[in-house]
C-alpha positions in Angstrom: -20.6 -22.9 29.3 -19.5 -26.4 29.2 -22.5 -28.8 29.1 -21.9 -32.1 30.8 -21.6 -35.6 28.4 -19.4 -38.3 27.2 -18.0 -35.5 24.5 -16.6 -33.4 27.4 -14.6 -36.3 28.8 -13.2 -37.4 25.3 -11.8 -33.6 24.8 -10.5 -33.2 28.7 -8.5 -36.8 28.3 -7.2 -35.5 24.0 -5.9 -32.3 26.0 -4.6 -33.8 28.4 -2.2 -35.5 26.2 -1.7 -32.2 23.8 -0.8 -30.6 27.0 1.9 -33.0 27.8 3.5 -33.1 24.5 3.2 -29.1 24.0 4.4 -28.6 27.4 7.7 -30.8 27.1 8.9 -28.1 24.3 7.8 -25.2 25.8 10.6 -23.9 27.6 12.6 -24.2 24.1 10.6 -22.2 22.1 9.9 -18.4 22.6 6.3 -17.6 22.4 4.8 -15.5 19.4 1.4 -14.4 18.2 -0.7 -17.2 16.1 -4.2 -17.1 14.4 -5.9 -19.7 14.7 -8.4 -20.3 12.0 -11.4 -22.7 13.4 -14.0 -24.1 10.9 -17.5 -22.4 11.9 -19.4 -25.4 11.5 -17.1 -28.1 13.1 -18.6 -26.7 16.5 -19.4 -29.3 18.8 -23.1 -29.7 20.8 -21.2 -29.5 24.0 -20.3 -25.5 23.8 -23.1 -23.0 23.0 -20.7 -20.0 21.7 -18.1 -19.9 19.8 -15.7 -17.9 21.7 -16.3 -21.2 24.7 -14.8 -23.3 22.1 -12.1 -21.1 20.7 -10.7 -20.9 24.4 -11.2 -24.4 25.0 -9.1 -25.4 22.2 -6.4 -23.0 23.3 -6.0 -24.4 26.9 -5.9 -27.4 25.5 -2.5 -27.0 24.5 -1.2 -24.4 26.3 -2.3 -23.4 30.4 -0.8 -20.2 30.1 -1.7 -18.8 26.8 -5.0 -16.7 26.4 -7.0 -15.1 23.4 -6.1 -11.9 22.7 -8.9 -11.6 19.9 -11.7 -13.2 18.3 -12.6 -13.2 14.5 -15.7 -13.9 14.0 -17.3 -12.3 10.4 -14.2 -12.1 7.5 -12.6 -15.1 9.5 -13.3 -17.1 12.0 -10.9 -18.4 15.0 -9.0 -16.2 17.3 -5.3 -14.9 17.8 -2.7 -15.7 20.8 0.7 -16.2 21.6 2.2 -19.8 21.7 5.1 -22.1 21.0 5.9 -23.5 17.8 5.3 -26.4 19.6 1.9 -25.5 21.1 0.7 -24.3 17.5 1.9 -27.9 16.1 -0.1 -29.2 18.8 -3.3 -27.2 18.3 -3.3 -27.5 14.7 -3.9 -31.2 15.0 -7.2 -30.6 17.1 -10.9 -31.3 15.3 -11.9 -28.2 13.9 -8.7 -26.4 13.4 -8.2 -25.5 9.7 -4.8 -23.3 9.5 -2.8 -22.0 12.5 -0.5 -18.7 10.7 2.2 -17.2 12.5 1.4 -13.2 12.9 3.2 -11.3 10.4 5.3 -7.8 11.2 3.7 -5.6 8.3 5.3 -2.1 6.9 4.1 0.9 5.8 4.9 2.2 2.1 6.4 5.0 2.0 -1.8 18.6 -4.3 -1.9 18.3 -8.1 -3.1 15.0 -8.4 -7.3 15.8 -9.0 -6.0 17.9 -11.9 -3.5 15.7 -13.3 -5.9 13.1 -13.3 -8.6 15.4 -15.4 -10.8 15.3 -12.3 -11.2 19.1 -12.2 -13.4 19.4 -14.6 -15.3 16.4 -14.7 -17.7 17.4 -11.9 -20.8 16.2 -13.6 -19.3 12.5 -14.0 -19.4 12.0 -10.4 -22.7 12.3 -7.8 -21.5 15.2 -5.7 -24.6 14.9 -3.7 -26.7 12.3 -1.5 -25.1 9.5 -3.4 -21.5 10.0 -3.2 -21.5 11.5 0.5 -22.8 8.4 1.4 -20.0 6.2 0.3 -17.6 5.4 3.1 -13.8 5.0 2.9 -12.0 2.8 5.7 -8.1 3.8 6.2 -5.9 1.3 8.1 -2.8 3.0 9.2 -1.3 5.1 11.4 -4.6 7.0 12.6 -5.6 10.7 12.1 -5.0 14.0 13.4 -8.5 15.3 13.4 -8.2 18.8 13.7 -7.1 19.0 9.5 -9.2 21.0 7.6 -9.6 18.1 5.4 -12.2 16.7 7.6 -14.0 19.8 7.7 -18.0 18.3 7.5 -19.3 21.7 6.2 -22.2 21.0 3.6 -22.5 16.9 4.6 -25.6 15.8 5.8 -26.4 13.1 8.8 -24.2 10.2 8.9 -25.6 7.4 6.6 -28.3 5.5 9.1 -26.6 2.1 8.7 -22.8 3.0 9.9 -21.8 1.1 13.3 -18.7 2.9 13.7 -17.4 4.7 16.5 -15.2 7.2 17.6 -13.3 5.8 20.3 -11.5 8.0 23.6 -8.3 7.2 24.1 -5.2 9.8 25.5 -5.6 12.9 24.1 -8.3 11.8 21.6 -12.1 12.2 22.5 -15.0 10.8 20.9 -16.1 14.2 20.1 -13.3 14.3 17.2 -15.2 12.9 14.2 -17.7 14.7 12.7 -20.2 14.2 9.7 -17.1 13.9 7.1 -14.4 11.6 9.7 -17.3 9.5 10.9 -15.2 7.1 12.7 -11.6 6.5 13.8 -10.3 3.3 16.3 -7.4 1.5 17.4 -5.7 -2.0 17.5 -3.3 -2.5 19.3 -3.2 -6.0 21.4 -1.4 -8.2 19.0 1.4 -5.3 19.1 1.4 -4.9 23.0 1.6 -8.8 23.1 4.5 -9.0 20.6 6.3 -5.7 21.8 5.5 -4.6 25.6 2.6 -1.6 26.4 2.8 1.2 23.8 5.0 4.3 25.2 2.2 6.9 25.8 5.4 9.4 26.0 6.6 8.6 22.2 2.7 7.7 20.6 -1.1 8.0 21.3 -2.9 5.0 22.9 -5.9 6.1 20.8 -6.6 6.5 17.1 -4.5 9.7 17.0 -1.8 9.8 14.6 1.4 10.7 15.3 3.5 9.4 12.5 1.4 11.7 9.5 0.9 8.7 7.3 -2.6 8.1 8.1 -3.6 11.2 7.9 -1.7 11.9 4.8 -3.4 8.4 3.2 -6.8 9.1 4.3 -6.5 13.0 2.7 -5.3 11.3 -0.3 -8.4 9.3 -0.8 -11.3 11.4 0.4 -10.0 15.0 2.3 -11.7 18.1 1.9 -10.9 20.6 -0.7 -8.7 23.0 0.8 -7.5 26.4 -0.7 -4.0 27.7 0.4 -2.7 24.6 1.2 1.3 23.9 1.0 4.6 23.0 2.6 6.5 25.1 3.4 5.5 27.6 0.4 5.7 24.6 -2.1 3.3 23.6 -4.7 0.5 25.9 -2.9 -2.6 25.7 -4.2 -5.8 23.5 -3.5 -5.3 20.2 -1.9 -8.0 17.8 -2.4 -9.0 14.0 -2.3 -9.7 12.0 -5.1 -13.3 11.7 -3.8 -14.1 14.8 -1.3 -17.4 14.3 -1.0 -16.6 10.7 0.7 -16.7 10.2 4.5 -13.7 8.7 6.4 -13.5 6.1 8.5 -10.0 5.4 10.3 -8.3 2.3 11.9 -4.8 2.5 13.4 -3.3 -0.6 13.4 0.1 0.4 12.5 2.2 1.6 15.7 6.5 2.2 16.6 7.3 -1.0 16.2 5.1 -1.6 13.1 1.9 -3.4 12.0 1.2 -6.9 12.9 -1.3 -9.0 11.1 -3.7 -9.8 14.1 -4.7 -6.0 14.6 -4.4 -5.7 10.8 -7.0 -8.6 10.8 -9.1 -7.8 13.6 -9.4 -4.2 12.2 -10.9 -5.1 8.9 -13.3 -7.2 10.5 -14.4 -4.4 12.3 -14.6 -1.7 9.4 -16.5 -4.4 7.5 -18.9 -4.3 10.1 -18.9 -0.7 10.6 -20.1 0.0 7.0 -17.1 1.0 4.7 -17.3 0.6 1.5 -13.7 0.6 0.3 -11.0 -0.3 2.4 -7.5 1.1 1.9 -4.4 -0.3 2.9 -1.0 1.5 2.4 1.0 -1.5 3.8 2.7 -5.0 2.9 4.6 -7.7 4.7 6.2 -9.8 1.6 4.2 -12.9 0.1 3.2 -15.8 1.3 0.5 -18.6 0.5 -3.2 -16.7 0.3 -4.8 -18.7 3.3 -1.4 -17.4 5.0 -1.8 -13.9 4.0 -4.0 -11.7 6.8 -4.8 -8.8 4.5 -5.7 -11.5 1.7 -8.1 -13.8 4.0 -9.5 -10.8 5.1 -10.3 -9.3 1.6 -11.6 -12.4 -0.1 -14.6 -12.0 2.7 -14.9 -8.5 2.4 -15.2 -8.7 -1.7 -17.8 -11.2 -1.0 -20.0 -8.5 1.0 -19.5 -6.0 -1.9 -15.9 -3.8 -0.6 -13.4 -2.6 -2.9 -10.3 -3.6 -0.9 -6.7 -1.7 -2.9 -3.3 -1.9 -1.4 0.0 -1.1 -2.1 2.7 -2.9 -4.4 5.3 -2.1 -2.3 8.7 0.2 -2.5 11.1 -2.3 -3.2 11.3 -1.8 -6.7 12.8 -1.8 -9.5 13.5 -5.4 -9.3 11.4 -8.2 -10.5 9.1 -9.8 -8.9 9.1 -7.3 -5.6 5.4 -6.5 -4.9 3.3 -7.7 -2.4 -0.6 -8.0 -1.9 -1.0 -9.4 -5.1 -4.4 -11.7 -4.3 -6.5 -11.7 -7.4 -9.5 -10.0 -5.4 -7.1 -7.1 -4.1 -6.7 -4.4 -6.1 -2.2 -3.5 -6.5 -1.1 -0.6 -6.7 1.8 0.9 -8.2 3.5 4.3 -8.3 4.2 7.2 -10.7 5.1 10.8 -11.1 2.7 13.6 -11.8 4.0 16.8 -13.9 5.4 18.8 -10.7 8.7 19.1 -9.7 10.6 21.0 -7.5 14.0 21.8 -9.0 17.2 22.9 -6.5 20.1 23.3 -9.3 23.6 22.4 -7.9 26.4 24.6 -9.6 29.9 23.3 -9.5 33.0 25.9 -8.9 34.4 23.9 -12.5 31.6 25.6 -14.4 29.1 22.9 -14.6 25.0 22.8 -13.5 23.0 19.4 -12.5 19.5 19.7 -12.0 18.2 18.1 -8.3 15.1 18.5 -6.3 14.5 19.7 -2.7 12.0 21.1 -0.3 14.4 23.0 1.7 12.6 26.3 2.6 14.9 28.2 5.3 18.0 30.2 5.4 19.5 30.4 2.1 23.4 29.4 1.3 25.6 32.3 0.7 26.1 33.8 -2.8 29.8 33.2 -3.1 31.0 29.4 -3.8 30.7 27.4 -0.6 33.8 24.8 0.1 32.3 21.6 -1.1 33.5 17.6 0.3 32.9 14.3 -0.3 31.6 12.2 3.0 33.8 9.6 2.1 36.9 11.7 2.5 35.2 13.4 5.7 35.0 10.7 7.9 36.8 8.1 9.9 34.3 4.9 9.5 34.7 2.7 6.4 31.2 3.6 5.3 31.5 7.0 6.2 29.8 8.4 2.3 26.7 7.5 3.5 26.4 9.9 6.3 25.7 7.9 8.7 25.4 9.0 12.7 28.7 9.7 14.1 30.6 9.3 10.8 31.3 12.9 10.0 34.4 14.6 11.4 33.5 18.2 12.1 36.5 20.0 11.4 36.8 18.4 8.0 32.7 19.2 7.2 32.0 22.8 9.3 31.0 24.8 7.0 31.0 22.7 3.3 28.6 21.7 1.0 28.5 18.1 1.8 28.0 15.1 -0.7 26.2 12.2 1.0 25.5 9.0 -1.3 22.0 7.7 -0.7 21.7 4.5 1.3 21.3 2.5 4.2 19.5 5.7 6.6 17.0 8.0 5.7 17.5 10.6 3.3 16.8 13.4 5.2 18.6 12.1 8.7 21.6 12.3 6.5 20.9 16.3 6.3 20.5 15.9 10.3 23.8 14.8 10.4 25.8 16.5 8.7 23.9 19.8 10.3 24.9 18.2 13.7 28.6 18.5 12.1 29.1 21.5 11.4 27.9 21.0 7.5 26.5 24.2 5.4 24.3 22.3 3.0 24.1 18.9 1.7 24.0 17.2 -1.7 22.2 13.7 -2.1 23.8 11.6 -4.7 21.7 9.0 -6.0 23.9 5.4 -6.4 23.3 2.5 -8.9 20.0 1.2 -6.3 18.1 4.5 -7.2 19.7 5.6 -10.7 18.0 9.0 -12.2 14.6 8.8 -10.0 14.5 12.4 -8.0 12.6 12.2 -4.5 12.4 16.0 -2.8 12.3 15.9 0.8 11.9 18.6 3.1 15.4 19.2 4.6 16.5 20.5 7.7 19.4 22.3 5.8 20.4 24.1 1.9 20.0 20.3 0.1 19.5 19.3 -3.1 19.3 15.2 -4.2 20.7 14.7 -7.6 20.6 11.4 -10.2 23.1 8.7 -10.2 24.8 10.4 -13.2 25.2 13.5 -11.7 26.3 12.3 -8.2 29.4 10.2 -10.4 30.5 13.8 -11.8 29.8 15.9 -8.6 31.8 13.1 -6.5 34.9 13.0 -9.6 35.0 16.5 -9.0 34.4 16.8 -5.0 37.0 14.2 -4.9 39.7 16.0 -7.3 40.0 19.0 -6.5 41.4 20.0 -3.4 39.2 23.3 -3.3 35.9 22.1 -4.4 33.2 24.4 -4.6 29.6 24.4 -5.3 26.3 26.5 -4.4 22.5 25.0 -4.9 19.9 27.1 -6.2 16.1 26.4 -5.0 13.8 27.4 -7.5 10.1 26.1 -6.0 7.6 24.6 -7.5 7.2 24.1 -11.5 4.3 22.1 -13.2 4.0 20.8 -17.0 7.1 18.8 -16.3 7.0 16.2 -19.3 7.1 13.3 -19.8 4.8 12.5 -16.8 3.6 10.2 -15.8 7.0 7.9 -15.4 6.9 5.0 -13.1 9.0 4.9 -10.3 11.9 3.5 -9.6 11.1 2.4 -5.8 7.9 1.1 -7.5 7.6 -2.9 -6.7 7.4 -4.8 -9.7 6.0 -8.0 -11.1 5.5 -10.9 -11.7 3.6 -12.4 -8.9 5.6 -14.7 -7.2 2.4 -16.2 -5.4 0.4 -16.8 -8.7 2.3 -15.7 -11.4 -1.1 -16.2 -13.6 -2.4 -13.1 -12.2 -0.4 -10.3 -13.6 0.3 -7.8 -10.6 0.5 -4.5 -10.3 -3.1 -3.9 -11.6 -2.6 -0.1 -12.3 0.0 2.7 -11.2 -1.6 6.1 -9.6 0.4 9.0 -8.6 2.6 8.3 -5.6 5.6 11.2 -5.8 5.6 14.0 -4.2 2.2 14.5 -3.1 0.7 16.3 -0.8 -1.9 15.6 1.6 -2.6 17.0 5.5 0.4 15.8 8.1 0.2 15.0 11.5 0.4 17.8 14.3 2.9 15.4 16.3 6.0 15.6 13.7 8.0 17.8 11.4 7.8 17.0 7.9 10.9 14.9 8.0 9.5 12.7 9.8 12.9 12.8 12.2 12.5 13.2 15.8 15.0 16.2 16.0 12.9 18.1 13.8 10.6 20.7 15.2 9.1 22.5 12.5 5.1 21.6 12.4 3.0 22.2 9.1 -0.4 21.3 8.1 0.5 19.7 4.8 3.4 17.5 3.5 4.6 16.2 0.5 6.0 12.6 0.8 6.5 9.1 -2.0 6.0 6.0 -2.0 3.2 3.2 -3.3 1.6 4.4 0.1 0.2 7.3 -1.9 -0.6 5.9 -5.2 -2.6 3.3 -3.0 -5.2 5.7 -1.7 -5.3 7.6 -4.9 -7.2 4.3 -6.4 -9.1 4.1 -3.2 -10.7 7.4 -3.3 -11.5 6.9 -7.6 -12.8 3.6 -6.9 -15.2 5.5 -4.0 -15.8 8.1 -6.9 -17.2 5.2 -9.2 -19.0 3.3 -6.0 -21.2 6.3 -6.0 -21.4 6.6 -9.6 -22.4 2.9 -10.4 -23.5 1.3 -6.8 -24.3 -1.5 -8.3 -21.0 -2.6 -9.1 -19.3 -4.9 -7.7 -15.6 -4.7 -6.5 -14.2 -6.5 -9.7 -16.1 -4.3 -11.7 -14.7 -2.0 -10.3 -11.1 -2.7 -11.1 -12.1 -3.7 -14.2 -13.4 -0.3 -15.1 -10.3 1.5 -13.4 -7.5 -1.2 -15.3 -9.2 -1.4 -18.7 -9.6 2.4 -19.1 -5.8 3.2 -18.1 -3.6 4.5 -20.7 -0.1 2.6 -20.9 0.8 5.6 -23.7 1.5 9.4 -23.4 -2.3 10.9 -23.9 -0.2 13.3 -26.6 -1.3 11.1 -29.3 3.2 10.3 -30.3 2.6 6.4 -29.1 5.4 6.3 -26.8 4.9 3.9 -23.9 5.1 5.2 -20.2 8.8 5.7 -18.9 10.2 3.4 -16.6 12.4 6.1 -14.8 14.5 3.0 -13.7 15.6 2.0 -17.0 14.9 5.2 -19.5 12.6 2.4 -21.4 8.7 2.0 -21.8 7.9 0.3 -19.0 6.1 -3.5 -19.3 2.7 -4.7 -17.6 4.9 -6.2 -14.7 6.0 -2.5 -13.8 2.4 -0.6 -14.5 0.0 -3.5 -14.8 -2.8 -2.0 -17.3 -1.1 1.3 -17.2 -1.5 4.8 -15.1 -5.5 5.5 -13.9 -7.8 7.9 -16.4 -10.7 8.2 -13.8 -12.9 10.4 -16.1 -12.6 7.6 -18.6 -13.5 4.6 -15.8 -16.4 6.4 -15.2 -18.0 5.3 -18.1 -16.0 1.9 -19.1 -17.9 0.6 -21.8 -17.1 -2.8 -20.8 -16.6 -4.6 -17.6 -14.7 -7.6 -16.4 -16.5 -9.2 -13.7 -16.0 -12.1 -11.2 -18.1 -13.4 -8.5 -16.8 -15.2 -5.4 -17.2 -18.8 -6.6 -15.1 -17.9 -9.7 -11.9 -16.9 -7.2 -13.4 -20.8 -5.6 -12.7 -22.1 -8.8 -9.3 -20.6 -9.0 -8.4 -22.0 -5.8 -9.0 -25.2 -6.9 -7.1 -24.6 -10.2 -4.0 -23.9 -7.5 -4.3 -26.9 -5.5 -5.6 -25.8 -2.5 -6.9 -28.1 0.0 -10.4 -27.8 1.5 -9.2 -26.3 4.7 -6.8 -24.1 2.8 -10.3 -22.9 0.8 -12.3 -22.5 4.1 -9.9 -20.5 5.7 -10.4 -18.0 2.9 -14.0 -18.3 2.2 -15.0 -19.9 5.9 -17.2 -22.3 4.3 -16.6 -26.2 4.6 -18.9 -26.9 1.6 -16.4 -25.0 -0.8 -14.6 -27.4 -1.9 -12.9 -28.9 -5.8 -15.1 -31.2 -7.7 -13.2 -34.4 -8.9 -14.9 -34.7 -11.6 -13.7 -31.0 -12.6 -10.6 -29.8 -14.7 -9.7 -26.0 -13.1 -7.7 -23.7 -14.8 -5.8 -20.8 -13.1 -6.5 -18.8 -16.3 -10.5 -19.2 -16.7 -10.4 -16.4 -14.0 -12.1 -14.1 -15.8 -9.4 -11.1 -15.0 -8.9 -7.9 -16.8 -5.6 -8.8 -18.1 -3.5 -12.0 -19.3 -0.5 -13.9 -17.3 0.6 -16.9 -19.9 3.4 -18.9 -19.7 2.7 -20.8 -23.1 2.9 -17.7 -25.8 2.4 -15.8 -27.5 0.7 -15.7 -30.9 -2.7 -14.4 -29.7 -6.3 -15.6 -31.3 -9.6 -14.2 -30.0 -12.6 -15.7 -30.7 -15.4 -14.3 -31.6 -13.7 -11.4 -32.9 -16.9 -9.4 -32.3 -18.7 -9.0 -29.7 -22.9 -7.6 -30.0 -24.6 -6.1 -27.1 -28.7 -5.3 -26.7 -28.6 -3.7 -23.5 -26.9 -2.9 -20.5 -25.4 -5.3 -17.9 -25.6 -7.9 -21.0 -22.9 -10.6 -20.7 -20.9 -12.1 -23.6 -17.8 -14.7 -23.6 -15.2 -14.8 -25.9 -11.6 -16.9 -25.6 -8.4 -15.7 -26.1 -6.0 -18.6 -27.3 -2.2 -18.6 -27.4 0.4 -20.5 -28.9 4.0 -20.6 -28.8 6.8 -20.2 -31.4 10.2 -20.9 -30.2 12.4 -18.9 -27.7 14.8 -19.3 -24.9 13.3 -20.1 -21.7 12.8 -16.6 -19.5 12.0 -14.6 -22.8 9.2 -12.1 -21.7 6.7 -10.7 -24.6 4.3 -7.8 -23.9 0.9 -6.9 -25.7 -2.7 -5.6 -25.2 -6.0 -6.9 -26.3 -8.1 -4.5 -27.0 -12.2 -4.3 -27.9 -13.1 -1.4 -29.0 -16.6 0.5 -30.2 -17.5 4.1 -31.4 -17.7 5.7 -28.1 -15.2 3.1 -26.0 -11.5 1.7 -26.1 -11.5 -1.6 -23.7 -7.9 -2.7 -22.9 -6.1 -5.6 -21.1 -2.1 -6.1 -21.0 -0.6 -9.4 -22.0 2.4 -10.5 -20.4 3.6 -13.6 -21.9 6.7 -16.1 -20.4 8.7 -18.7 -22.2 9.4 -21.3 -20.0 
């Protein structure tokens, strides 16, 4: 309610002017979703709720615009769709600390438990009370309830203190969760503002999912233990979360037309006040500026009330400086293999074999040769190779083995296609944008996708002789594949563009071929034309390694609840090995290059749970420390509220900041690199005892751009503490 005073009349006659100048501009401009972020405190008397003032400050500027949500615990201030020139406006108004554009986000897109030693480290990890009360929150596409990963046999009552719910929507009642998926919502204004009502004849208006990455994510970090479980008789066995005992919370906020930053926002604010303890988010939208970054304003407050928050580096590797979500107080993930494969050998009709990988399981090719053709000489369009829709001929394809090169479409349309022509099988060729890395995929048709080397040969061969043959072999599932883990090649990469101080990724986990539960709504392609259904699928990306950290940090919430989130990184990033476990010192593959990879692929190195458990030491970092590195990059005051909400934090003058005084689990310098630690030795008493030390480096000569790579390392009888050095000429 407005309340009657001189105030009042001094707004009405500032908006009446706003109004004016936003309106002469308004028919130029087309309208897009903002939020608004107000400072708490700047209030005035004259409104007695927040949300009065929030809409009082948006018809100011703009008579047709209204709030399509309210923020009001990680952030405060509101979201709704203006002009540029109505946001200019409003973010000239008292109280009004940063007005952000909405941002389009994308998704990123079993073995693992053993791989990571988790099977037999039982006794590590509560498996009781304790660690059934720990809570994971997935933001993604939903969850298809019915999985037998959310089976709640042997959980007790849902923890007293959770505020979730589970909401109704089309075809999804609240009678869905149980005691293990305790909660599962929706968000979808800011996407029906930007994009129209959702189609209810294409996707649920509810928090089902019909895409199969949430469900798959959520799996990932806390399903069930579930015997029998595979796709399509591949790598059967039992598929299991990282932390099974967990409960599940789920938020879809990622729809058609993508994810967009005000539901992403909206719904973290909400799982933070539901209860979760870790929040999980498979998803990215490039960089930008922290206080312009949703997922990292709404982190830095749910660090500060005690939630592990990981996300995905991104697919866009293996060029520099690719990732994304790389705010200090986020945990980055990137992505490796584990040591399963499935092998489909490709024999030539000139006598040679190539090894590729597949999840074809159907209707095998014949035993005799099959006629085999490149797609570049079977089609009519310049960038016909590619197999795109429409560029096949069919009488030059009906019945061949066709080779596709990878690109552009998805891989497994491109088996779609060259089905629809008439096409017996297909080969994937790898180009020089994907080199040696092998992704299977579930194909509608006898496929196989092969390594940039082998492509070159099959294509020299396809394309010289006029009667071509070739057959693929699928021989299933085979584990002990060495060397494993490699990083892979779609893996984003550092350094952070943002801050390049903070080296990003953190860790890699296991994002290749994995499988988790699937969606009910789509075949394991993912393309519409695809009817098969399964319960399980096995998919890639830094969308899976992201909620394999998710469910370990969960593991060692329950293990050490008295941790706080950058103590839990700490744990997870000093104890990972950036060398083969087989004692030979070889540094982790970087399937990209055939070299060891470098901190800026794999951060620390790959996870070792078992060892994070039990970390020795611990890196930690409280929320005025990430203050003072704030101020160490410049920002403003309003910049600093808009993260932290707070007007009072703000940069003492009479302070010198330093971007590298955060006290981070591993080094970013641009001044190297001869490296000096002092003291060299560090005593402990008892536990939770803090000691400093400084690490100093100086720099010999070398041309500007030279990278140089190390580890410092403390170690004691019982523990090996680790942080990677990434060092920068400039």
């Amino acid at each position: 309610m407005w309340r009657h005073g001189e105030r009042c009349v001094i707004f009405a006659v500032a908006a009446a002017a706003l109004l004016a100048a936003a309106a002469a501009a308004a028919g130029r401009d087309d309208r897009q979703t903002y939020i608004v972020h107000m400072s708490h405190s700047a209030m005035p008397n004259d409104f007695v709720e927040h949300g009065e003032w929030y809409a009082a400050s948006l018809q100011a500027v703009s008579e047709a615009a209204t709030v399509l949500y309210t923020y009001d615990t990680l952030v405060h201030g509101y979201s709704a769709r203006l002009t540029r020139a109505e946001a200019e406006a409003l973010e000239s108004q008292p109280g009004v600390l940063i007005v952000n554009p909405e941002v389009r986000y994308e998704l990123h897109t079993t073995r693992t438990p053993e791989f990571l030693g988790l099977d037999g480290t039982d006794a590590l990890f509560p498996q009781s009370s304790t660690g059934s009360d720990v809570i994971v929150g997935v933001l993604d596409t939903g969850v298809w309830p019915e999985r037998p990963s959310y089976d709640d046999t042997g959980f007790g009552p849902v923890p007293a203190d959770w505020k979730g719910e589970c909401e109704k929507g089309n075809d999804f009642s609240a009678s869905a969760c149980n005691k293990k998926l305790i909660g599962a919502r929706f968000f979808l204004t800011g996407y029906e503002a930007a994009k129209g009502p959702v189609d209810t004849s294409n996707e649920s208006r509810s928090p089902r999912d019909n895409d199969g990455h949430g469900t798959h994510t959520s799996s990932t970090a806390a399903g069930a233990a579930i015997q029998g479980a595979d796709l399509l008789g591949y790598a059967a066995g039992t598929a299991k979360g990282m932390a099974p005992r967990a409960r599940v919370a789920t938020y879809k906020v990622c729809w058609v037309g993508g994810c967009f930053s005000s539901d992403i926002l909206k719904a973290m604010e909400v799982a933070v006040t539901d209860g979760v303890d870790v929040l999980s988010l498979s998803l990215g939208g490039g960089t930008a500026d922290y206080y312009r970054d949703s997922i990292a304003v709404g982190a830095f407050s749910a660090m500060e009330k005690g939630i592990f928050v990981s996300c995905s580096a991104g697919n866009a590797g293996p060029g520099a400086a690719t990732l994304s979500n790389g705010a200090p107080w986020v945990t980055t993930v990137g992505a490796g293999t584990i040591d399963r494969d499935f092998p489909a050998y490709v024999a030539l009709g000139n006598g040679k074999n190539y090894t590729g990988v597949s999840l074809y399981s159907g209707k095998p090719l014949p035993t005799t040769p099959v006629p085999l053709i490149y797609a570049g000489n079977a089609s009519n369009s310049s960038m016909g190779q590619l197999c795109m829709s429409g560029s096949l001929v069919p009488e030059k394809v009906a019945g061949k083995i066709v080779l596709c090169d990878r690109g552009t479409n998805a891989r497994v349309q491109k088996g779609f296609i060259v089905k629809d022509a008439g096409g017996a099988g297909m080969i994937l060729a790898n180009t020089a944008a994907n080199g040696e890395e092998l992704v299977a995929d579930a194909h509608i048709l006898p496929g196989s996708g092969v390594g940039e080397k082998a492509g070159n040969a099959i294509r020299d061969y396809a394309m010289s002789d006029p009667k071509a043959t070739a057959t693929i072999v699928f021989a299933g599932t085979k584990v002990g594949i060495q060397p494993s883990p490699v990083v892979a090649a779609f893996s984003s990469r550092g350094p952070n563009t943002v801050t390049p101080s903070v080296l990003k990724p953190d860790i890699i986990a296991p994002g290749v071929n994995i499988l988790a539960a699937w969606s009910g709504s789509v075949g394991p392609s993912g393309i519409a034309g695809d009817s098969r259904r399964v319960g399980f699928n096995i998919i890639s990306g830094t969308s899976m390694s992201c909620p394999h950290v998710s469910g370990l940090a969960a593991l060692l919430r329950a293990a050490h609840p008295e941790w706080s989130p950058a103590a839990i990184r700490s744990a997870l990033m000093t104890t990972a090995y950036n060398e083969y476990p087989n004692g030979n010192g070889n540094g982790i593959l970087d399937v990209a290059t055939g070299r060891p990879a470098t901190p800026l692929d794999v951060g620390a190195g790959h996870v070792d749970p078992a060892k994070a458990v039990d970390p020795g030491l611990v890196y930690d970092i409280a929320a005025a420390d990430y203050v003072d590195f704030l101020c160490a990059l410049n920002y403003g005051p309003m910049q600093i509220a808009t993260l932290t909400k707070r007007s009072s934090d703000g940069c003492a003058a009479n302070r010198t900041y330093a971007e590298s005084a955060l006290n981070y689990p591993s080094f970013a310098v641009t001044t190297p690199v001869s490296v000096s630690v002092e003291p060299s030795t560090l005593s402990f008493s008892k536990a939770g005892e803090k000691q400093s030390f400084t690490v100093s480096f100086s720099a010999p000569a070398k041309p500007t751009g030279t990278n140089g790579f190390g580890r410092l390392v403390w170690s004691s009888d019982h523990h090996v503490v680790a942080s990677p050095i990434e060092a920068t000429w400039n």
